[in-house]
C-alpha positions as CSV (number, residue, x, y, z in Angstrom):
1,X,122.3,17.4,224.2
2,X,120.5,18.6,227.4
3,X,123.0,19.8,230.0
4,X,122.1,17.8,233.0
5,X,124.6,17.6,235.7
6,X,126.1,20.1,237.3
7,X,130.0,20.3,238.8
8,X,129.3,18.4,242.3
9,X,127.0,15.2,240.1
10,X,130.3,14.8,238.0
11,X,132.7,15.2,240.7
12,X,130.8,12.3,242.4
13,X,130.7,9.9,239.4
14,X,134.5,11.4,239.4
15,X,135.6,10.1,243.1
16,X,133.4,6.9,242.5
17,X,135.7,5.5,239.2
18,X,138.7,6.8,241.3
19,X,137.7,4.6,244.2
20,X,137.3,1.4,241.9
21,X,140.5,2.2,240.4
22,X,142.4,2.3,243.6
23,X,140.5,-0.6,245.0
24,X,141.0,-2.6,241.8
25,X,145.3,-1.9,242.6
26,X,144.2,-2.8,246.0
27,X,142.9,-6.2,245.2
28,X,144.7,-6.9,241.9
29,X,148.1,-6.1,242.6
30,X,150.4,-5.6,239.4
31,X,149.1,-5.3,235.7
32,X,146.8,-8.0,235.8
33,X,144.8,-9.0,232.4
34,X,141.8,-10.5,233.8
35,X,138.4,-8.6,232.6
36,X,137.3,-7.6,236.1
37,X,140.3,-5.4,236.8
38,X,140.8,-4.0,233.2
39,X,137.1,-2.9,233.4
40,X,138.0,-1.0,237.0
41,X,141.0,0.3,235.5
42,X,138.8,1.9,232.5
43,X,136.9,3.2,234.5
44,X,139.1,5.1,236.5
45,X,140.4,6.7,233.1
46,X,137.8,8.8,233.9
47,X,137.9,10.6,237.1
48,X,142.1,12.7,236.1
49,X,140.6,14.5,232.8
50,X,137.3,15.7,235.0
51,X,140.0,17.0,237.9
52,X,141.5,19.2,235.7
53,X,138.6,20.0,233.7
54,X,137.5,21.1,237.0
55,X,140.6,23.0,238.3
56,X,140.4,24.8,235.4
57,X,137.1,25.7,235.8
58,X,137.6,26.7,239.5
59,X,140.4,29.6,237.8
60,X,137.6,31.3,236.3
61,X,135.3,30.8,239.4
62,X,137.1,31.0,242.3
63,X,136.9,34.5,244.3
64,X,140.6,34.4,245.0
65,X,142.9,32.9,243.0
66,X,145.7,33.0,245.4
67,X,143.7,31.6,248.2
68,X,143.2,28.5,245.4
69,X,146.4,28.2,244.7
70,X,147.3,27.4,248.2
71,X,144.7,25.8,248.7
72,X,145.5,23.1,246.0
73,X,149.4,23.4,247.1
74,X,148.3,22.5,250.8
75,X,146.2,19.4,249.9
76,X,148.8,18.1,247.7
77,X,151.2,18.4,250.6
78,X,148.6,15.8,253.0
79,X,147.7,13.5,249.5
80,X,151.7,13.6,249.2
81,X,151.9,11.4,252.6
82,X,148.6,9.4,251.7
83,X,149.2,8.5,248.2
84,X,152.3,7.0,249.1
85,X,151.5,4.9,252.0
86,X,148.7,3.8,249.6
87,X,151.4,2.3,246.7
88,X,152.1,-1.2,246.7
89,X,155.9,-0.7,247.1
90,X,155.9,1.6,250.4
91,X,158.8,0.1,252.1
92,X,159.1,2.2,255.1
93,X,159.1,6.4,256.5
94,X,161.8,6.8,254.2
95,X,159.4,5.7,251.3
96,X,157.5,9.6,252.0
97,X,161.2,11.4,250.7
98,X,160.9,11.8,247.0
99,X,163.3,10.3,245.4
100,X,165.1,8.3,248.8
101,X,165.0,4.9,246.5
102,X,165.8,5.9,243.6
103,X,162.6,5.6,241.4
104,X,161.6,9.3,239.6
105,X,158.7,8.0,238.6
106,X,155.2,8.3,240.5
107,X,156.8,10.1,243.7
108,X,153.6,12.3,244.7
109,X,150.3,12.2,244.1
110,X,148.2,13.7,240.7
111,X,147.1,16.6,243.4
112,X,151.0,18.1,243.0
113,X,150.0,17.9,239.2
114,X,147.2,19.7,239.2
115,X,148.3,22.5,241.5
116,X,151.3,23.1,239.0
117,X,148.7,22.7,236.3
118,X,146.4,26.1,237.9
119,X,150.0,28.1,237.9
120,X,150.5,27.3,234.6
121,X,146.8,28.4,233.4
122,X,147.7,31.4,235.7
123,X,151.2,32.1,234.1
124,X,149.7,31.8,230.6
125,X,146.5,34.1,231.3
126,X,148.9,36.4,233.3
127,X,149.1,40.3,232.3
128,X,152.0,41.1,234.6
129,X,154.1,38.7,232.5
130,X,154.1,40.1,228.8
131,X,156.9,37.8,226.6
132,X,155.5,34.9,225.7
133,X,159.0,33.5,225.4
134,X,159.0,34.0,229.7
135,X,155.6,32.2,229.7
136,X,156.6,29.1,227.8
137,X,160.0,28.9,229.7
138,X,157.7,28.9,233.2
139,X,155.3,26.5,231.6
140,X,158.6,24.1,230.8
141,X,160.0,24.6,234.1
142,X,156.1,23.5,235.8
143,X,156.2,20.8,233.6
144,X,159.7,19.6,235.2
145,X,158.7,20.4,238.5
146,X,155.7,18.0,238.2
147,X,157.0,15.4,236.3
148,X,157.8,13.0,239.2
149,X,154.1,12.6,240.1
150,X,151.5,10.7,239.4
151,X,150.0,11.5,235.5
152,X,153.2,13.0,235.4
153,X,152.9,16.8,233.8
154,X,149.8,15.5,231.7
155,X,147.4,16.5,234.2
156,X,148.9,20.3,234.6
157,X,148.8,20.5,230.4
158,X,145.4,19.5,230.4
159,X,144.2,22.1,233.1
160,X,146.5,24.4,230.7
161,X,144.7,23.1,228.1
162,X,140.8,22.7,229.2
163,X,141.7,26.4,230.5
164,X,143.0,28.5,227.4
165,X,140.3,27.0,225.6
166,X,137.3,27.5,227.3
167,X,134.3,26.9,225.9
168,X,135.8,25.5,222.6
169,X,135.1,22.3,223.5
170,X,136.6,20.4,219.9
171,X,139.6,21.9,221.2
172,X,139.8,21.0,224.5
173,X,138.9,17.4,223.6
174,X,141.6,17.3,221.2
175,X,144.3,19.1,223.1
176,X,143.7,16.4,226.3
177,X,143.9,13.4,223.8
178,X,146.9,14.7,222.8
179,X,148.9,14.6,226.0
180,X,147.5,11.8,227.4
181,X,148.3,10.1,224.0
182,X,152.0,11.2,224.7
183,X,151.8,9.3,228.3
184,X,150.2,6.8,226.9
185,X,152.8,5.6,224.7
186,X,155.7,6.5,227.2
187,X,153.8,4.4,229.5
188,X,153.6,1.1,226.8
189,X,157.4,1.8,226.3
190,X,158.3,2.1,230.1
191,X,156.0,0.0,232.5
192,X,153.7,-1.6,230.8
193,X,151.8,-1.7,227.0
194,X,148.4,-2.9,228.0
195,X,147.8,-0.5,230.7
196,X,149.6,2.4,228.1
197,X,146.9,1.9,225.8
198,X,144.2,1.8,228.3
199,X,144.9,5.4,229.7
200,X,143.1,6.6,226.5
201,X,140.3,5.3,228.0
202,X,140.0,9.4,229.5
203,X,137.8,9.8,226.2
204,X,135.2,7.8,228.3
205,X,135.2,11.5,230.5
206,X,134.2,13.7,228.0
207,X,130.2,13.0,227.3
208,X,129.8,13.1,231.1
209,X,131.6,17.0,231.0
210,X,129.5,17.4,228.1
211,X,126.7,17.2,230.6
212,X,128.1,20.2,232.6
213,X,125.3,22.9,233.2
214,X,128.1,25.2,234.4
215,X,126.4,25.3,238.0
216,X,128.8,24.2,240.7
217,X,125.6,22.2,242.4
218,X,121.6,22.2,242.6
219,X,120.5,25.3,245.1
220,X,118.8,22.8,247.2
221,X,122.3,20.8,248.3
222,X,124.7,24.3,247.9
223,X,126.4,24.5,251.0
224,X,130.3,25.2,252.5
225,X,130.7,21.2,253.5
226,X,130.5,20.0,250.0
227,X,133.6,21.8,248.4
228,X,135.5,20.1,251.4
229,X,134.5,16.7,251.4
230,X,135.7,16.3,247.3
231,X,139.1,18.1,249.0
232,X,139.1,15.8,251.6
233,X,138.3,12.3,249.9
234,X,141.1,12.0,247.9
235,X,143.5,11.9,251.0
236,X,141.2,10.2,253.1
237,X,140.2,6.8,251.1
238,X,144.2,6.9,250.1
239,X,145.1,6.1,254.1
240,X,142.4,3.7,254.2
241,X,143.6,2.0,251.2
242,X,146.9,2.4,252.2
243,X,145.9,0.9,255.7
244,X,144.2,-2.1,254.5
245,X,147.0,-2.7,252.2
246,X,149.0,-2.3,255.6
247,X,147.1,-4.8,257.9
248,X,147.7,-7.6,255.1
């Protein structure tokens, strides 16, 4: 198969699926079973697998790691206050402290997730930390910290995942359908079936990172502004989402 896209053509079909998923929770509020917002919902399946495909990728690209790190930590911070004035039960300010009503489910954003999800590729790739015992404990422990957000811990194991095995792609595949098997089925058992099953639908992501021609974009379009907009859109379509959901 001909590798034809490169990182910033999958990021866009990326933010594109995520768009009609939020809009499809937008317009069709609840677990709705009609066709129109079961398709949009599939297709958002793909955009959390490509995110962490691509945080993972950004580990073994970036020019400083720690600069990333903070990076990722300081836009999960602004998605934090977007992502939930986006959700359909924001009651009030109080709403933005984790945990103030009681729910420990779905508290912050997926960009908390996948910042945990670059410290744990960073703990397990580490050379400074040599028991592996101390690695799987600080994996655990990321995994806890991230749990309350949104994909839960999946999306961090997957970065883990699509990280330790790179350029094995079998394994990667298998590794993500894995997790997101295990939120899947928590998922059907906690909120609801239908929509537990349909997370699987992240299998959809893998022949578009197939794709990948490992070039972060075409030397035509390379420039500074594009790394920022995909930062920026994820908070930004949130408020307005959040906004319109306000003005109601």
């Amino acid at each position: 198969m001909k590798k034809t896209l490169n990182a910033n053509q999958i990021k866009t079909i990326a933010i594109a699926a995520m768009t009609l998923d939020h809009v499809a929770w937008l317009l069709f509020p609840g677990y709705p079973r009609e066709p129109l917002p079961l398709i949009l919902h599939i297709l958002g399946r793909i955009t959390c697998p490509i995110m962490c495909f691509f945080v993972a990728e950004g580990y073994y690209h970036t020019r400083n790691i720690k600069k990333y790190t903070v990076r990722l930590f300081l836009f999960a911070l602004l998605s934090h206050f977007a992502y939930v004035f986006a959700l359909a039960d924001f009651v009030d300010w109080h709403s933005f402290i984790p945990f103030y009503y009681g729910s420990i489910l779905n508290q912050t954003s997926v960009m908390w997730s996948l910042a945990c999800g670059l410290v744990m590729l960073r703990v397990a790739n580490s050379s400074v930390i040599r028991r592996n015992s101390i690695k799987v404990l600080l994996i655990v422990l990321l995994c806890i910290v991230s749990f309350p957000s949104d994909w839960s811990c999946i999306a961090g194991l997957c970065i883990l995942s699509f990280g330790t095995n790179r350029g094995k792609c079998r394994a990667q595949v298998l590794w993500m359908l894995f997790y997101v098997g295990i939120y899947a089925a928590v998922y059907s058992w906690a909120i609801d079936p239908l929509y537990g099953v349909l997370q699987m639908a992240v299998v959809l992501a893998v022949p578009i990172l197939w794709l990948y021609n490992g070039q972060r974009s075409s030397k035509r379009a390379r420039s500074s502004w594009e790394k920022w907009f995909f930062y920026a859109y994820y908070p930004v379509h949130l408020g307005i989402i959040g906004w319109l959901q306000y003005m109601r």
